[in-house]
N, C-alpha and C positions, 0 to 999 in steps of 0.2 A: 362507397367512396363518393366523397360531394367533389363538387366543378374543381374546387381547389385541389390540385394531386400534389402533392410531396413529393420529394425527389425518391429514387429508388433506395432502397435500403431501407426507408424511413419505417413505413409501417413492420419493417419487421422486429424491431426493436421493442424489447420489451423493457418496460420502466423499472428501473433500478428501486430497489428493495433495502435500506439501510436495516441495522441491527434496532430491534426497539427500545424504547427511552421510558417506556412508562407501563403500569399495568390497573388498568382500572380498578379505582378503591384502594388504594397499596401505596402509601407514603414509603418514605425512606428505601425506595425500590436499588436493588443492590446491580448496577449496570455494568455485566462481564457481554457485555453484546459485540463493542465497536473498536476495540484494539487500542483503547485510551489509555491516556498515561494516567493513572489513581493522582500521582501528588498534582498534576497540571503545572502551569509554567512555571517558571523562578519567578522570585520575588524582585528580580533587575527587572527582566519581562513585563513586569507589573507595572512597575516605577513607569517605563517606557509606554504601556500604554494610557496612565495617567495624565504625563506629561501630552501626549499626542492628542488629548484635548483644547487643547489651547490652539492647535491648525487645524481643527477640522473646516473650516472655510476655504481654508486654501486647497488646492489642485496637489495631486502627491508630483512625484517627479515622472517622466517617462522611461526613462533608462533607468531604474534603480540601482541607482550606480552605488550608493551607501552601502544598502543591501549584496550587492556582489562583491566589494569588496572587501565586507566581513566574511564573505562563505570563502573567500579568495584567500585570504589571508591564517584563514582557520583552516581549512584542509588543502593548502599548498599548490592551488591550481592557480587559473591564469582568468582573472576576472571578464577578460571580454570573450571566453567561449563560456559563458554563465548567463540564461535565460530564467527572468522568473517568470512564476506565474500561480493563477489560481487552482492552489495545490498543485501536486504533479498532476493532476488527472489535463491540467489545462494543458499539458507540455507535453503529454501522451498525446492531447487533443490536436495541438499543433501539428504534431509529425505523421500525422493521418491527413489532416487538413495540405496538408503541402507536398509527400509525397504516397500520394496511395488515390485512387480512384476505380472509375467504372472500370472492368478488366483488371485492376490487380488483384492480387490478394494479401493479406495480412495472418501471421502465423502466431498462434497463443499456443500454453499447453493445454488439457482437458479440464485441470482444475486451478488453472489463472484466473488472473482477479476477471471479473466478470465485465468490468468495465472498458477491456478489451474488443468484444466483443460488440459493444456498441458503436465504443469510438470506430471501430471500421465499416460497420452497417452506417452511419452516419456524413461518412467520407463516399458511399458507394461502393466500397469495395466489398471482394468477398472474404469474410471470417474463415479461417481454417484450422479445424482445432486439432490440437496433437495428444496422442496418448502420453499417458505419463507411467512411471512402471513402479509398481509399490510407491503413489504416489509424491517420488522424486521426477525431477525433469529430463527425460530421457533423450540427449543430444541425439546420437544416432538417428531417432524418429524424427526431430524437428529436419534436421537434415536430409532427410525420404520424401520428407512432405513439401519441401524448396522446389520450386517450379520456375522458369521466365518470366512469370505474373510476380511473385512474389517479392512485393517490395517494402513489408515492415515485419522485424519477428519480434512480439513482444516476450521478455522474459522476467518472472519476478523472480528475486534471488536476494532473502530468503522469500521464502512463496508463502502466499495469504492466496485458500485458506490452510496447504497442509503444514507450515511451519518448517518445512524443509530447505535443507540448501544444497546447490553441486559445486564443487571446488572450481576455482581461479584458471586451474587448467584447464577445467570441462568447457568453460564460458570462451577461452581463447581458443578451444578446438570449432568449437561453432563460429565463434566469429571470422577463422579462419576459411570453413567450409561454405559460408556462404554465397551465394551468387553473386555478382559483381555487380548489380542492382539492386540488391538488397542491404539496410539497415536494420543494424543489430541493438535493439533497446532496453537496457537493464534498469526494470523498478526498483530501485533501494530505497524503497519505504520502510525498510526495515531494517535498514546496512546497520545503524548507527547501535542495534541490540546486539551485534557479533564481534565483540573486542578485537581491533586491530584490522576490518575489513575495510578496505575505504568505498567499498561499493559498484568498482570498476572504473574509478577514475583514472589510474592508472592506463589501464586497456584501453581509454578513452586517448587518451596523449598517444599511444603507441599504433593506432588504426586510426584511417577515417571512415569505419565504416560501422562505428559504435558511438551508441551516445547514452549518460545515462542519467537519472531522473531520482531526486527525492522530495522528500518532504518535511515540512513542519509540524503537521499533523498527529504524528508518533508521541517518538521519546522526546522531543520537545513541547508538549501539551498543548498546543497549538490548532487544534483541528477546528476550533470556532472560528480563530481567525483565515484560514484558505490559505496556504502559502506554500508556494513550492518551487522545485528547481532544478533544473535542467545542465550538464556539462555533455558538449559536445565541439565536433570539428569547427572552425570555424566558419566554412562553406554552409554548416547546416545551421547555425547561429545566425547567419544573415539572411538566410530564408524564413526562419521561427520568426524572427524581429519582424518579417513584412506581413505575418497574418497575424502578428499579437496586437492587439487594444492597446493604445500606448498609454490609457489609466488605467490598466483593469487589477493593478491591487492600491490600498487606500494607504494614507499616512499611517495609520493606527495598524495595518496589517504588516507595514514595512519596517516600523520602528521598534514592533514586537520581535518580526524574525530576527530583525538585527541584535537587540539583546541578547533574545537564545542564543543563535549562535555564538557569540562571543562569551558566553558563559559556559565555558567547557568543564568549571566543578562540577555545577548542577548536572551537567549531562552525564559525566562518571556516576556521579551519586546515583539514578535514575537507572544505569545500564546496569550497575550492580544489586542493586534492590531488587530489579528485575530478574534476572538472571538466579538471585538467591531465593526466592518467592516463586518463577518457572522452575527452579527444583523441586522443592517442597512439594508443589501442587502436582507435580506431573510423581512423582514417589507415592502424597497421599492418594491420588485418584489410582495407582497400580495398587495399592493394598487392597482399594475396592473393589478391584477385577475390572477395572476401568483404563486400560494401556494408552500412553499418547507416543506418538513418533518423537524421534527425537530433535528439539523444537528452536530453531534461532531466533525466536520470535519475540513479541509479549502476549501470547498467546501458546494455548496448546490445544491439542485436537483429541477427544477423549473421543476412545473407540469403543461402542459396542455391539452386539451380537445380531443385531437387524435393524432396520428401522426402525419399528414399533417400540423397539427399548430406548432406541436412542427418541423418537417423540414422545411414549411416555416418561421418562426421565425428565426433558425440559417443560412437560404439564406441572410434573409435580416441582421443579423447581420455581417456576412462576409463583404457586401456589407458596412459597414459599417467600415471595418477592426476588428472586431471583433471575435476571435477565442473560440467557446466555445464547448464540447466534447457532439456528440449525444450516446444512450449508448442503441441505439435500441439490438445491439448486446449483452446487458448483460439481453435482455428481457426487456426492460423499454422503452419502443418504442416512448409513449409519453411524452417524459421528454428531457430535459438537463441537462448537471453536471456543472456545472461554478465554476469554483476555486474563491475562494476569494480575489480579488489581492490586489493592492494599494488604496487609497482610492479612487484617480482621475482615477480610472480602474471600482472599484464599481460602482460610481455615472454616468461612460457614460456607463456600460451594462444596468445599470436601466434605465436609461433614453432612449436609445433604444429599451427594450424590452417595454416600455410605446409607443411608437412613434409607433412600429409595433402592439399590440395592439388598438390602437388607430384607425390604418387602413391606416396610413401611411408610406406604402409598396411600 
């Protein structure tokens, strides 16, 4: 360590690892890595970032107040408990940043997105990871594992990476059990693929001791742009406000989200595409002897028989140009995560993961 020391937590943090983009020598590489949306944004979307050349000089706003008011307007909530920020990871970031420090702890499950895990090494607090059981999230444990330090539990729901989800009640039974110091934080980065779920907004208006968090990232094609968002009490809304960057998303990141959201055909057309293509795929990959859980996601998790199959399988899918995320590091050694892409994206991962099955390797 040189004279400059980091704060605590720092060095233990290891550097996030996205899904890969590219495969040297290999054009037209077939990208099931990153949990993309295949069609990307609507053509409004587009319009809106076109036009949004014409400010880029200007300063965006500081309260995106445009932007809340379409998320406000579009799923029935109350625009000023509505924080944005860069993607939700910034608004996971906030809520570590503001109540979590040296002495506390912060509760994830075992196979939670990973970025958990940082964000609380990075506040100083300690990481706490909970079992999960047949890779769904098992209330009871996070509830064992609540302690007086314990002052953030993150929870993703549906979960990345096992594409699992626990019922409305399961969520209200926790947030009920928890400690009186403790907030309860539901990532719905992936609400918007489970028809009729609104992600725990609701829960949110009924406790103040929930808040919860998405993104634009997903089923809105969005992930180049950063954009995310946050509903919660408004005691914690005014606390997020005073460590947020009052420019930290752009005209062109604002004027994007706000189209999507207000384009709710594109967003049906996308959730059922989806939905009809994670059937498919998750049926063809069981013919192969390749089983996935069953998956709320745009993603699925194909299981197989050890490690060694599941990284020889994604050797030979590369060799194939095919990019799909291994996720040994979220502890699922034997598995893969494959985003659900296009259709003619679904039918060649199946088709190769048959071919390498098969034994031709």
């Amino acid at each position: 360590m040189g004279r400059f020391v980091p704060q605590p937590g720092i060095m233990d943090i290891a550097l996030y690892v996205g899904g890969k983009a590219k495969l040297d020598g290999v054009t037209n590489v077939i990208k099931l890595s990153s949990n993309e949306n295949p069609f990307g944004p609507s053509d409004a979307v587009k319009e809106a970032v076109a036009r949004s050349a014409h400010d880029l000089h200007r300063y965006p706003s500081t309260d995106h107040a445009d932007l809340r008011r379409a998320i406000a307007e579009t799923h029935g909530l109350d625009a000023d408990r509505i924080i944005c920020g860069v993607g939700s990871d910034e608004v996971l970031q906030f809520l570590a940043q503001a109540y979590a420090g040296p002495g506390d702890e912060v509760i994830y499950t075992e196979h939670g997105f990973s970025m958990y895990r940082i964000i609380a090494l990075a506040a100083g607090a300690t990481p706490v990871s909970v079992p999960e059981r047949g890779r769904v999230v098992d209330i009871d444990a996070i509830l064992s594992a609540c302690t007086e330090r314990t002052k953030l539990v993150y929870l993703t729901n549906p979960g990345n990476p096992t594409s699992t989800m626990i019922g409305l009640s399961e969520v209200e039974r926790l947030a009920e059990g928890l400690p009186k110091q403790a907030i309860l934080v539901l990532d719905g980065a992936y609400a918007e693929y489970v028809d009729g779920y609104d992600g725990g907004a609701k829960l949110v208006e009924m406790r103040d001791n929930v808040v919860m968090t998405r993104t634009f990232s997903k089923i809105y094609g969005l992930g180049g742009m950063r954009v995310g968002w946050g509903y919660a009490p408004r005691e914690v809304i005014d606390v997020l406000n005073r460590v947020r960057q009052p420019f930290n998303l752009s005209n062109t990141a604002l004027a994007a989200a706000e189209a999507a959201v207000r384009d709710t055909a594109y967003l049906e057309y996308c959730r059922k595409e989806n939905a009809r293509l994670r059937h498919w795929l998750a049926e063809a990959l069981g013919e192969h002897g390749v089983p996935c859980d069953t998956s709320m996601t745009n993603f699925v998790l194909a299981r197989f028989a050890d490690r060694a199959e599941a990284e020889a399988c994604d050797d030979f899918l590369q060799k194939q140009g095919i990019l799909v995320r291994r996720v040994a590091g979220y502890g699922l050694p034997n598995f893969l995560r494959i985003t659900v892409g296009d259709e003619a994206s679904c039918r060649r991962v199946a088709h190769c993961i048959g071919l390498f099955k098969a034994g031709e390797r």
